[in-house]
N, C-alpha and C positions, 0 to 999 in steps of 0.2 A: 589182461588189461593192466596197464601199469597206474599205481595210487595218484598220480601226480597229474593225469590226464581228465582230472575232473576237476580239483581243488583242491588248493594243499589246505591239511587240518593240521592243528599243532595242539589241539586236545580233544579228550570225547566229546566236549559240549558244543564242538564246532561241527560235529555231523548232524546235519537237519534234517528234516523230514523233502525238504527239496534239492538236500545233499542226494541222501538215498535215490533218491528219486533220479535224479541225474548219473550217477554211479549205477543204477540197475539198467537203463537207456544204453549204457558207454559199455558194456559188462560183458561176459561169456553169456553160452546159455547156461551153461553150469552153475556159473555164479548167480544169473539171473532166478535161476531154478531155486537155489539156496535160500535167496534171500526174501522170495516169496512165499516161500514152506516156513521158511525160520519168523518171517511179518506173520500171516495165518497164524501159525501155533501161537505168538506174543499175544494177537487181536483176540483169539479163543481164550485163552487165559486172564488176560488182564481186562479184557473190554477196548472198545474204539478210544477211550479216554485217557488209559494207564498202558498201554502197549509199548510205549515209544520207547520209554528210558531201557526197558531190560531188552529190547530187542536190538538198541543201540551198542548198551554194553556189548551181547553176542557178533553184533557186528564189526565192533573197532577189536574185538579180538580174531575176528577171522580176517579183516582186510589190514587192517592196523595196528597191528600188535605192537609196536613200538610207541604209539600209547598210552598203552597201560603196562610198560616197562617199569619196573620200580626204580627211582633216581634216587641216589647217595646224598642226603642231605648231610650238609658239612655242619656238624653239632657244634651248639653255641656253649662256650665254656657256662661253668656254674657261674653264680657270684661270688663266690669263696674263691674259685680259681683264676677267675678274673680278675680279684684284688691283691692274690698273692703275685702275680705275675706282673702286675702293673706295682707293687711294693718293691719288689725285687730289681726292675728295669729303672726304679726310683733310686734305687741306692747303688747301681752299677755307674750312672752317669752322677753320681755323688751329692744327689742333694737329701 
């Protein structure tokens, strides 16, 4: 089944419990198998009330993995290096 034939998500908190729900309907049985063994084990563990979050994580790593791809945050200068840099561009344009 291809990710995109259900709903595009663009982070984990956009998979719902009526996501799931719709993506196991549209699914293999493979996959359908998966994610009822992998719900069960979360429901056993955590309770009817606490299952969701970690069973979601497990899931947007098996369907979704991009994700939970780590993204390159473009690091924000110090303020020391931000004032040397803006001193510097002060006195190239001459004032």
């Amino acid at each position: 089944m291809k990710n995109n034939e259900v709903k595009e998500v663009t982070t984990v908190q956009d998979i719902s419990r009526e996501f799931v729900v719709k993506f196991g309907i549209k699914s293999s049985e493979e996959d359908f198998k998966w994610i009822s063994e992998r719900m069960a084990y979360w429901m056993k563990e955590k309770g009817d009330r606490y299952y969701f979050p970690p069973f979601r994580s497990e899931f947007a790593k098996k369907f979704f993995p991009e994700l939970l791809a780590k993204k390159s945050k473009k690091k924000k200068p110090s303020l020391l290096d931000e004032m040397i840099a803006k001193r510097e561009a002060q006195k190239k344009e001459g004032k």
